[in-house]
N, C-alpha and C positions, 0 to 999 in steps of 0.2 A: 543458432545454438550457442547456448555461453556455458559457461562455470562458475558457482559458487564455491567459495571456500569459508569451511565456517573455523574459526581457533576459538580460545577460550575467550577470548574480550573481545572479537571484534568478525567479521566476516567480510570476506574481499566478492564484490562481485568482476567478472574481468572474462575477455576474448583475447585467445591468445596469451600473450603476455600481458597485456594492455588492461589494466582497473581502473574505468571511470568513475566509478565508485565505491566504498567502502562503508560499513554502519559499526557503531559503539552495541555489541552486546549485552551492553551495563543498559545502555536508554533507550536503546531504538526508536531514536525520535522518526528516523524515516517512516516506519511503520506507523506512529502514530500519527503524523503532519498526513498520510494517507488517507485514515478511517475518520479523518476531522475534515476531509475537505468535502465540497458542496457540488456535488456531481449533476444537480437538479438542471442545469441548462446544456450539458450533451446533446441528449434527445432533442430539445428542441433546435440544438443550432446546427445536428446534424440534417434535422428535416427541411431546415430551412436552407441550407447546402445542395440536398439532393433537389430541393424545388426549385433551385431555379435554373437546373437545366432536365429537367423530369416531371413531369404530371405525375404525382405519386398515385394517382384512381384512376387514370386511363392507360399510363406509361407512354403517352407522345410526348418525343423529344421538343423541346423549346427553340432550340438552337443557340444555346447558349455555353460558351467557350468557359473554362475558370482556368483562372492562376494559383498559385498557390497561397495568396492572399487570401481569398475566401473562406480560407478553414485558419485564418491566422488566431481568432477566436477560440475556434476549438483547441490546437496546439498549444495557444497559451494557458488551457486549463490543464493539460495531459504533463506539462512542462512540470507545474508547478506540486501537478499531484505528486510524482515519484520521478528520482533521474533513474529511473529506468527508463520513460521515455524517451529519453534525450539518446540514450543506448542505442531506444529501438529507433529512431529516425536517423542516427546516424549509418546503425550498423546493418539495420533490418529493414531498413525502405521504406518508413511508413508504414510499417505492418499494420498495427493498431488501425489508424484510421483506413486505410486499406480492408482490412478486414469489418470494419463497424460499417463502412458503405454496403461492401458485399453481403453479411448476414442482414441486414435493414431490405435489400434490396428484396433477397428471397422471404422474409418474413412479410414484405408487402404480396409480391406474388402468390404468394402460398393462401394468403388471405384472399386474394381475390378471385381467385382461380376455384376455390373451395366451393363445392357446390352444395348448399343445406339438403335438399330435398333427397338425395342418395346418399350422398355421406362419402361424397370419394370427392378427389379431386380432377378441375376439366382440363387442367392447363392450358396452354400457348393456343393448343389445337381452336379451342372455342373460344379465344379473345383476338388471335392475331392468325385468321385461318391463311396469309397470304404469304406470311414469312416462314422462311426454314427457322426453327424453333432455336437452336443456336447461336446462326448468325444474329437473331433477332435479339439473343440475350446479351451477344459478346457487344453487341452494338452500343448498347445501353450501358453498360456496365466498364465499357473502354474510356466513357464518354466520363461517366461521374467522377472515373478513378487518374484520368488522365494525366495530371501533370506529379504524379507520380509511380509511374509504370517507366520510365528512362531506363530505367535498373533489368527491366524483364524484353526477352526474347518473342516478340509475337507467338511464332510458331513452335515453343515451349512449351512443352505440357506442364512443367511447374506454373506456368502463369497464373494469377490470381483469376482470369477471369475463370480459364479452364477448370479452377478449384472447386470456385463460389456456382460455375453451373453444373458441374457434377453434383456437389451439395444437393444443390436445387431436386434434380432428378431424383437423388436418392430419397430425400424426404416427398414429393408426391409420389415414391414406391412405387416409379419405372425401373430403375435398377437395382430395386431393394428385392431380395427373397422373402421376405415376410411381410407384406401388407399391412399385419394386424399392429405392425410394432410400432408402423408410422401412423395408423389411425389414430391409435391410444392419445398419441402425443397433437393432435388437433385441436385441444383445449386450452392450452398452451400460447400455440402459436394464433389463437383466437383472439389472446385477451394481450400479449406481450408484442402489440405491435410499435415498437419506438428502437430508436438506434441508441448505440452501444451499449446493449444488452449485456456485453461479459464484462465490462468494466463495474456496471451498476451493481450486478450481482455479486462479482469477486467483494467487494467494496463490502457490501450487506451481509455477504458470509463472514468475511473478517472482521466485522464489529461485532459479530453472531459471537463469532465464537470465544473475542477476548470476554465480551459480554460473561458469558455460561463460563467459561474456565477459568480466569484470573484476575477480573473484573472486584474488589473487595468490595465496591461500591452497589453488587447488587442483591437485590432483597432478596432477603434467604437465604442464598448462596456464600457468602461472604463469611461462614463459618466453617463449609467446609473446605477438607484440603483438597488442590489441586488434583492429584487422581482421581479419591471422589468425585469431583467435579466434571473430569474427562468422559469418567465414568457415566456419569448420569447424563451427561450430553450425548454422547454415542448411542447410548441405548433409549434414549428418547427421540432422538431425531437424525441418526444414522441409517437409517432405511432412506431419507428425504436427501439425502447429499450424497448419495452415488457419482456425480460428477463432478464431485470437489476431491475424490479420493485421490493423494499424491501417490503419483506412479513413476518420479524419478530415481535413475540408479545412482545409485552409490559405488564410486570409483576407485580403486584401487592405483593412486600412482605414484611411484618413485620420481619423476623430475617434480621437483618443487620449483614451479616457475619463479621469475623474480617478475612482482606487479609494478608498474612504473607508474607510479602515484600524478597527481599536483602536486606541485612542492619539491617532489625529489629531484638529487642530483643525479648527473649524467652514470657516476660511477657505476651504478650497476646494469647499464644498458651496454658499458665497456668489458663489464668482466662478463654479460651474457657472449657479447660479439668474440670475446678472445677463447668464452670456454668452448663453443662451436668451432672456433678455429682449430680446435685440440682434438674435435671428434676422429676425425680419421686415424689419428697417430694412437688415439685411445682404445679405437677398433681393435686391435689385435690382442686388445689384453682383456676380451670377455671370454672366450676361449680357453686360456692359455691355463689358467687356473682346473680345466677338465683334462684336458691333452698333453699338462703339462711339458708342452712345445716353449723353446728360446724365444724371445723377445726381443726385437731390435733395440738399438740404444734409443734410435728416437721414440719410441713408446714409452722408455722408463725414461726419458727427459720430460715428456711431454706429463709422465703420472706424477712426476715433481711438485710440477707447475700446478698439476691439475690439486695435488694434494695441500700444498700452500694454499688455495683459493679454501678447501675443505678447512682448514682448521683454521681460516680467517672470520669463516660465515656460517659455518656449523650450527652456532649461539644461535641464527635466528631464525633455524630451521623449528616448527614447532608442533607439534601433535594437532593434527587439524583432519576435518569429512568434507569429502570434495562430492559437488553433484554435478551433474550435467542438467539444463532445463531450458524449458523452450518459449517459455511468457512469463508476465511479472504474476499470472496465479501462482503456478510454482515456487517463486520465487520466496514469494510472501507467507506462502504455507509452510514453508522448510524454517523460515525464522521463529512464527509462532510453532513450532513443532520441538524447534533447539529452547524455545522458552519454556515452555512445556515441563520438557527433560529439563530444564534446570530450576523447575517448578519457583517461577517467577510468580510474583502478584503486582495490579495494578490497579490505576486509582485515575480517574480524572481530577485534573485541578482546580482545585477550588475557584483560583484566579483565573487562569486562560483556558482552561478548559479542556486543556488535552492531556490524553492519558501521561501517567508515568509509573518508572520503575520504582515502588515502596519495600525499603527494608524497614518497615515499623509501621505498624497498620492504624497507627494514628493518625499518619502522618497526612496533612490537607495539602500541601503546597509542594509544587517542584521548585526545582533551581534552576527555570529557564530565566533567561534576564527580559524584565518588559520591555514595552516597545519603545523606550526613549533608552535603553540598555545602560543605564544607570543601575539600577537594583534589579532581585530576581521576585518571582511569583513570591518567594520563602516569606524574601523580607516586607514588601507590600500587601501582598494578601489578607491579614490581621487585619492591617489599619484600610483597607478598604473593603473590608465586610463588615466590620464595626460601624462603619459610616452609613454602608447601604443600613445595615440594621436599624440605624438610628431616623434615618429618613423613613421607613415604611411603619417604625415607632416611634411615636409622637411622648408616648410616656418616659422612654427612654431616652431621647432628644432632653426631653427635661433637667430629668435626670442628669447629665452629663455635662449639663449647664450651668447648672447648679453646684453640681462636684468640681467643677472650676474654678466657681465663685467663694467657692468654702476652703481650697486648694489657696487662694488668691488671700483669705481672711489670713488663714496662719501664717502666710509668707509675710504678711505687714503686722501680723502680733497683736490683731484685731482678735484673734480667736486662738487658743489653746490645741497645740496637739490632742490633749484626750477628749475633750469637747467636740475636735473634728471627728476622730476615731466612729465618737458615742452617734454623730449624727450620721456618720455614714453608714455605720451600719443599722441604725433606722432608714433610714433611704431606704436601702438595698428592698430592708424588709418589706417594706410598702409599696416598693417599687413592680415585688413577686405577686404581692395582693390583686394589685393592676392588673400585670397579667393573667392573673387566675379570676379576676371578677370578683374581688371580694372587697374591693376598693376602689371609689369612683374616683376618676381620672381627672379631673376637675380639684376634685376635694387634694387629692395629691399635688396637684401643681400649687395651691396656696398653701399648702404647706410646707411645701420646698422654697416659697420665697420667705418666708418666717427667718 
């Protein structure tokens, strides 16, 4: 469990007191460097993980041991997608990949076990009639997950494995009350067999929907306004995303923790340690305001103290919505939800390609700095689309060739300013003929050396 905090420019995400991370409300690069990256070797490096200590179509074990090297692969894509991963391996065990073995796992079972000719499923009973159906799971499943379960209690009912086979159960509708509800969903798990499933799809929702609501770049859409837009997306395709519905609460609290950044100084981990040293003496004066009961001197020394700290750090207390949330879905839906509400619009860049925040709907280029971080998309962008231009246009190549050479006449006083003027903009003219067909390309290039 963590907490987001969102304020006007910026949102702290953070456990405890502690903020690994933070985003600029104005850009949200994190969210976009997310819906930009290439999630297409998951599935397969997760399958090739679980192979090789798993028959994924018979499920006999190999006998093969892994380290935590073997997913170093996978990690380094989860890494680079969002530091919330970094959160979740530090703080949450590997949840992530923990969980993409466990749903892969039941998503192969479920498949195989599925029997066409009745339409139910046989399980365990009819593939492994010699095993207790449990052991047989936890077996399997301790084995793929192993080097990292350190964290968990065998004989814990939180354990992951105890989770992912209750799952298991529930979907072939042993412990489900309604049958029909798990049938429905066979179609599904018919055709969606590959690992990390919630990552692919969170991912494809959230391009979905910057896509449909503040995307200016898409056709038709890019006229109207953001409500509208919300608008038509809900009621076009809100029946289809019942499981993307956010269901976290919104908090109500008075201590405004202090986030201990990178970067920052010690200073305010010392006025946390000294304001807690002050609670007990503080204690007798929540009361004392109903009961109107005496107060000891040390209480009003201690409100002194407490109230100097107040009018030091007041300023940077700020109007801010705090949530509670439990994966980077959530997470991710509360940002595009605050952009939303602040009917943001966005645009991918022309240059590098990833989205950005537009205040001017002309606007092509962000102000990320390129990859030798000398200049940004803004200022290269121009001159390296004119160039591609010019390469995939050979009349235009010409053209520009030429505009040099006539650029070059005036400068040595071989040629007359209005002279140049008059021929460039005959160019230009001929130049559109080209493009339109109404003037052969050939016949243009000798006339451009004239």
């Amino acid at each position: 469990m963590a907490t987001v905090r969102f304020e006007k420019d910026r949102y702290d995400f953070y456990i405890g007191g502690y903020a690994p991370f933070s985003s600029d409300n104005n850009r949200h690069d994190l969210l976009f460097n997310y819906v930009n990256k290439d999630l297409s070797q998951l599935p397969v490096l997760l399958e090739g993980y679980i192979s090789k200590a798993l028959d994924i179509r018979r499920f006999d074990l190999t006998g093969y041991r892994y380290s935590k090297n073997d997913a170093a692969q996978i990690n380094d894509i989860l890494m680079s997608l969002h530091p919330y991963y970094k959160f979740d391996y530090e703080f949450n065990h590997y949840s992530t990949f923990i969980n993409a073995i466990g749903e892969y796992l039941n998503v192969l079972l479920l498949n195989a076990s599925w029997k066409e000719e009745d339409g139910r499923f046989a399980g365990f009973e009819r593939l492994y009639e010699r095993e207790e159906e449990r052991e047989w799971y936890n077996k399997r499943f301790s084995i793929l997950t192993e080097p990292y379960l350190d964290f968990f209690l065998s004989d814990d009912s939180s354990h992951p494995k105890n989770k992912f086979y209750e799952k298991y159960r529930y979907l072939i509708g042993e412990d489900c009350p309604d049958d029909f509800e798990v049938m429905i969903s066979i179609p599904y798990w018919k055709k969606n067999e590959k690992g990390f499933d919630h990552e692919l799809k969170t991912q494809e929702f959230v391009k979905r929907t910057l896509f449909w609501t503040m995307d200016l770049s898409a056709p038709y859409l890019g006229r109207m306004t953001v409500p509208q837009r919300v608008w038509l997306y809900g009621n076009m395709f809100g029946a289809w995303h019942k499981e993307y519905e956010l269901k976290v609460e919104k908090r109500l609290s008075f201590k405004i923790p202090y986030l201990y950044r990178h970067g920052e100084t010690a200073d305010k981990s010392r006025i946390s340690l000294e304001m807690d040293g002050l609670s007990r003496q503080l204690e007798a004066l929540y009361d004392s305001y109903i009961s109107n009961t005496e107060i000891s001197e040390e209480a009003k020394d201690a409100l002194d103290i407490a109230a100097n700290y107040a009018a030091r750090l007041a300023s940077d207390v700020v109007d801010h919505e705090e949530y509670e949330i439990v994966d980077i879905r959530e997470l991710l839906f509360l940002e595009i939800l605050h952009m939303i509400e602040c009917r943001m619009q966005i645009k991918r860049c022309n240059n590098c390609g990833l989205y950005f925040v537009v205040t001017n709907r002309n606007q092509l280029y962000c102000d990320r700095p390129t990859s030798d971080a000398k200049q940004t998309c803004a200022e290269v962008g121009p001159m390296r689309a004119f160039s591609r231009k010019k390469e995939s246009e050979p009349a235009l190549k010409k053209y520009t060739k030429a505009y040099n050479t006539h650029r070059m006449r005036v400068k040595n006083k071989i040629m007359t300013q209005d002279d140049f003027e008059a021929w460039h903009k005959e160019a230009k003219e001929k130049l559109e003929k080209v493009r339109a067909g109404k003037l052969d390309e050939d016949e243009y290039a000798k006339w451009l050396k004239k």
